[in-house]
N, C-alpha and C positions, 0 to 999 in steps of 0.2 A: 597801385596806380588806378583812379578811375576811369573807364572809360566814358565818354561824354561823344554823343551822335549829335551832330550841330544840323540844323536847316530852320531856313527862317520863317517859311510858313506851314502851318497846320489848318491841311484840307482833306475831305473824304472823299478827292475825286481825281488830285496830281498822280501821275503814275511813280514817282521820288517817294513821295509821303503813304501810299498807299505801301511799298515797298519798305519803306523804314517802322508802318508800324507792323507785320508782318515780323520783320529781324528782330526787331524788340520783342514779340512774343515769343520766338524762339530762344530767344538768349535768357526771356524769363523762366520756359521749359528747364531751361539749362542750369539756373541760378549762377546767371553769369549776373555780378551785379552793374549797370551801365546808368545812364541819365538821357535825356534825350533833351534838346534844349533849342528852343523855340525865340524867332524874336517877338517881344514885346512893346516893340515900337508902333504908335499910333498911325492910322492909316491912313490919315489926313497930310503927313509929308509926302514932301515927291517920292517918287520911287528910285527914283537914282539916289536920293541922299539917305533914306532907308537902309538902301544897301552899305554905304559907307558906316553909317552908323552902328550897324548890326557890325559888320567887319572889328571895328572898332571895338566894339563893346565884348565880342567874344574873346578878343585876342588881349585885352587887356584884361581879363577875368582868368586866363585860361590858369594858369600855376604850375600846379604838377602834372594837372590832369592830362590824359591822352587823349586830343581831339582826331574821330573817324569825321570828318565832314561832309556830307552830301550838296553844301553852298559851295563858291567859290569867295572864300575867307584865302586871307594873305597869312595863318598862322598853323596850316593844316600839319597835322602826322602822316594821317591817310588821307588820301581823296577819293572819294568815289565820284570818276565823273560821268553819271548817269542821267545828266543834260547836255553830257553831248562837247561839243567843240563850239564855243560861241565866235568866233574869228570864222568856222565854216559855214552857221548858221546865216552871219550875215551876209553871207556869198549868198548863200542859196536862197532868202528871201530879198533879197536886193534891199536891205535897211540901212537907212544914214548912219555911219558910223558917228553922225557930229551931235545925232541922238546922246544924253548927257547919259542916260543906263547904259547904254553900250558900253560907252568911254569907259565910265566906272567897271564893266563887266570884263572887260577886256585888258583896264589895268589890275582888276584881279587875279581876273583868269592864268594872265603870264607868272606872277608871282604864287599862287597856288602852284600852280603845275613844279614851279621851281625850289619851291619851299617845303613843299611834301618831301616824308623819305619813303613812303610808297604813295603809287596812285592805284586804285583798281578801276578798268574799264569794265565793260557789262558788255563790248563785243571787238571784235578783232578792227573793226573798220573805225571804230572810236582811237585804239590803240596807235592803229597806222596813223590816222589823224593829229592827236599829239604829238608823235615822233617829226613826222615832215612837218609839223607847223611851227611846231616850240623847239623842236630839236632835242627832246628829252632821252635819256640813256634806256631803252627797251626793257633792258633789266630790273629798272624801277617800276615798270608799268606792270600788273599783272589781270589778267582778262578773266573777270570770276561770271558768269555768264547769272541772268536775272533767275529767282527760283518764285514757284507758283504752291501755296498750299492745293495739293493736287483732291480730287473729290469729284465725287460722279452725282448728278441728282437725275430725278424722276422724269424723264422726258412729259408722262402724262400730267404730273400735277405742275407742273413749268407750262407748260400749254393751258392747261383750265384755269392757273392765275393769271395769263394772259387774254385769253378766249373775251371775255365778257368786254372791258375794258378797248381791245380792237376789234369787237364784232365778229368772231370766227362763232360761226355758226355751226359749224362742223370740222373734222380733221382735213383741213386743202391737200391738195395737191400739188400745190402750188410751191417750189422749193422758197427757201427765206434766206436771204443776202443780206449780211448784218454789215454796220461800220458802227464801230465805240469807239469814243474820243474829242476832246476840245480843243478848240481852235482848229476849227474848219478850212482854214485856207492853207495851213502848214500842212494837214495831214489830209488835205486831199478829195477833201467833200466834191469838190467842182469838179475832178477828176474822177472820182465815183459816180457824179450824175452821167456825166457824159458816156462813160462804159456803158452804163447801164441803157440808156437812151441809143448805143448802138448794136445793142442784142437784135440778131430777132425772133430770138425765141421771150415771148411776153408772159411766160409762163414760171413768173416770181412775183416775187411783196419784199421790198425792202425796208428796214427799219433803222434809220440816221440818231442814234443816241448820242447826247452830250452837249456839254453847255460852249454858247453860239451868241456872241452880241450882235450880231447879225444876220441871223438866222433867217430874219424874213429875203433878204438876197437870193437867200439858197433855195427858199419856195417859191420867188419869183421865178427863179432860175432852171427847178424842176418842171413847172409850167411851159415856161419857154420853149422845151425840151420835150413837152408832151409827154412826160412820163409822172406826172404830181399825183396821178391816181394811184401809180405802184408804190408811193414814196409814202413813209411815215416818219413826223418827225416828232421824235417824243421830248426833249429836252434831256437833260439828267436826270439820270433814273439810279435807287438805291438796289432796284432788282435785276442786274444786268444779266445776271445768272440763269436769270430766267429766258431770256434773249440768246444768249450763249447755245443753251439746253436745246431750240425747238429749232436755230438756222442753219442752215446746209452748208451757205458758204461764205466767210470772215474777207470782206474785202476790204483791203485799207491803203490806199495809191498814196502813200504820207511820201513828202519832199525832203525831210529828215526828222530821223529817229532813231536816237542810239542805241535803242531797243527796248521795243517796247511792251509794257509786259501786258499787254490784250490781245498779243497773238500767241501768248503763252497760255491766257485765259482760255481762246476760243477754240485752242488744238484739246484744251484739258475734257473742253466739253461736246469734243468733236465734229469738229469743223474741217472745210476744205480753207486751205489758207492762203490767200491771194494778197502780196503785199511788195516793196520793190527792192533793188539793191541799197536803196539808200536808207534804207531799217536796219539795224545792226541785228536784229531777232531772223532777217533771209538765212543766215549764217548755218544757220538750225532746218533749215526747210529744202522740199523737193523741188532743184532749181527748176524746174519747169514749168511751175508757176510763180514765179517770181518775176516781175518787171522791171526791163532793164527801165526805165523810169516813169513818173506818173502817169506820162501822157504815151504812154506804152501801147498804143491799141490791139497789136494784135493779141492782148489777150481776149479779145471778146470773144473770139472764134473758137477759144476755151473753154471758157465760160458759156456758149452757145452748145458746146458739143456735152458739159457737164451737165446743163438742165436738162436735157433728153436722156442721159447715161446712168441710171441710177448704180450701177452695180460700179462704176469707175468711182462715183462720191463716196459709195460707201467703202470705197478699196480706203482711198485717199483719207477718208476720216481716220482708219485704223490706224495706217500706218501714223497718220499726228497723236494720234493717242499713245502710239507706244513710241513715238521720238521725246515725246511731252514726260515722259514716267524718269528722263534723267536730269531734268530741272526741276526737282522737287526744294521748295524753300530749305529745308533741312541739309541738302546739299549746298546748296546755296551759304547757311549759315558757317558751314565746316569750313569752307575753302576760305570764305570770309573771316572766321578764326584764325585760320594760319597767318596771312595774314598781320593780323595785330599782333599774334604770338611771336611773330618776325623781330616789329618794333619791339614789345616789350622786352623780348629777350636781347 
């Protein structure tokens, strides 16, 4: 039986597709033999009928094959729903359900969940999610949690390929507050200015990575806020690693995230990691920084007592480092194995 990975776009920057091609390299390790299979539908149609069509096109292709799918297709084996619960989605950004993608996504969505003979979630609150929404039997559902190829790089040469590029003239003092990730208004850009604009300890540089069609809002925005000086905003960048490497602290006030795998990145590369209950990745983390939700302010008073504390960041760093050494992608790949071993057998 082949396996066949379905998802319909091929990007170098979704956290789905960066994950799927990861799995694929390890199952190559493995000479597990798989396909990975992408739509080819031209990008000039709507996007709502895109998705039917891809649905369509997969499910009448499929044959013998075993579909692991990361889309929400109406012919799935597996599911991995590693976007999350689109029916809570739309709660939580307040979107017209009369929107035609939705519709489409939402009469997917029901029949994936129900047509799979397994689903894997990527966090316990995705899990619960399914259950009380779809009413799905728990026992189909199993919680395989995201895995990170784990690796340590040079904090000095991460810093002197950054140095020139943003002007560091020397090693600052200055601790570095990262945010990585697109689409700025789900995950919480607006809610990172504002924290950061109520410190008052001024004694950071932060760096806004990721792609933004409205980016200029958010420089407006940091203006507004009198903090534009500390803010950098780079676009999307192929060297995030580098970013990772040289900041102190990973803040990411995202309104939902079934978890996501840049606080896997930023514990790998040692980070303090600040992010809310509504990331399925808190699950993993020291609830004491975690935000009961975006607009959570008393973390600042944390984050004020963490720029003066050096010896608590670098506590905190450690301990993400060695929480981080059990979601290695290789783990990942195993439990994901079992798994399909399930179905196939």
């Amino acid at each position: 039986m082949k396996i066949k990975f379905i998802r319909a776009n091929k990007t170098k920057f979704g956290g789905a597709e960066v994950y799927l091609s990861r799995l694929s390299d390890q199952l190559n390790k493995l000479h597990i033999k798989h396909e990975l299979v992408y739509s080819s539908l031209p990008k000039f149609l709507p996007s709502w009928l895109r998705v039917i069509l891809f649905n369509f096109q997969v499910c009448k292709n499929k044959k013998d094959s075993l579909y692991f799918s990361l889309e929400r297709i109406s012919c799935p084996d597996i599911y991995r729903a590693g976007d999350g619960v689109h029916k809570v989605f739309l709660t939580i950004e307040n979107k017209s359900k009369f929107n035609l993608l939705h519709t489409v996504y939402l009469y997917l969505e029901k029949r994936c969940f129900s047509n799979s003979k397994k689903i894997i979630a990527n966090s316990n609150m995705v899990k619960n999610e399914i259950i009380n929404i779809y009413g799905i039997d728990e026992n189909k559902i199993k919680v395989v949690y995201n895995g990170f190829k784990l690796e340590k790089l040079n904090y000095n040469l991460s810093y002197n390929n950054l140095k020139k590029e943003f002007s560091f003239n020397s090693k600052s003092e200055e601790k570095i507050i990262l945010y990585v990730g697109s689409g700025f208004k789900r995950k919480g850009v607006k809610e990172f200015l504002e924290i950061l604009s109520k410190l008052k300890n001024k004694n950071f540089k932060a760096f806004i990575i990721g792609k933004e069609k409205k980016i200029q809002y958010y420089k407006d925005y940091a203006k507004e806020l009198n903090i534009y000086s500390k803010i950098v905003f780079t676009g999307p960048r192929t060297d995030v690693t580098n970013f990772y490497s040289i900041s102190d602290i990973f803040l990411f006030p995202t309104k939902y995230e079934p978890f996501s795998n840049v606080v896997l990145e930023a514990m790998n590369y040692e980070n303090v990691i600040i992010t809310t209950k509504q990331n399925g990745a808190s699950e993993i983390l020291n609830n004491g920084y975690t935000m009961i939700t975006p607009t959570d302010y008393t973390i600042v008073n944390k984050i004020d007592d963490l720029l003066i504390n050096d010896d608590k960041i670098e506590k905190l760093k450690k301990e993400n480092l060695k929480i981080v050494q059990n979601f290695s992608i290789e783990k990942n790949v195993q439990e994901t194995l079992k798994v399909i071993n399930e179905i196939i057998n």
